[in-house]
C-alpha positions in Angstrom: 66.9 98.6 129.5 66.9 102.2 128.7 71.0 101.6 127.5 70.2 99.2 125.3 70.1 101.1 122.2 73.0 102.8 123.2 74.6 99.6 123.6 73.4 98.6 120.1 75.0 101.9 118.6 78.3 100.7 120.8 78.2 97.5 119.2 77.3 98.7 115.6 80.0 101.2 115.7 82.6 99.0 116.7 81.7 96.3 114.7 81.6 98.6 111.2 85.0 99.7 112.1 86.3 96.7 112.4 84.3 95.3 109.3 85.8 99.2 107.4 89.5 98.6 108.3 89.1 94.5 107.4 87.5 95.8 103.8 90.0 98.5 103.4 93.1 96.3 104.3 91.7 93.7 101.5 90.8 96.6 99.0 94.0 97.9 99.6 95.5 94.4 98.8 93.3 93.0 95.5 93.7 96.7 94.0 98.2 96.1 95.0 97.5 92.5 92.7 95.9 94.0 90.1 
């Protein structure tokens, strides 16, 4: 149970990267429209 926040940190990290290179992709797309 020690791991777990580890884990958590794991998670959280890959999760915002994903979530960073989703927003950037659509940033990069509204700000190409406008």
């Amino acid at each position: 149970m020690r791991n777990a926040p580890d884990v958590e940190q794991e998670h959280r990290m890959s999760r915002h990267r994903q979530a960073g290179q989703a927003n950037a992709a659509r940033g990069g797309i509204g700000r190409a429209q406008r």
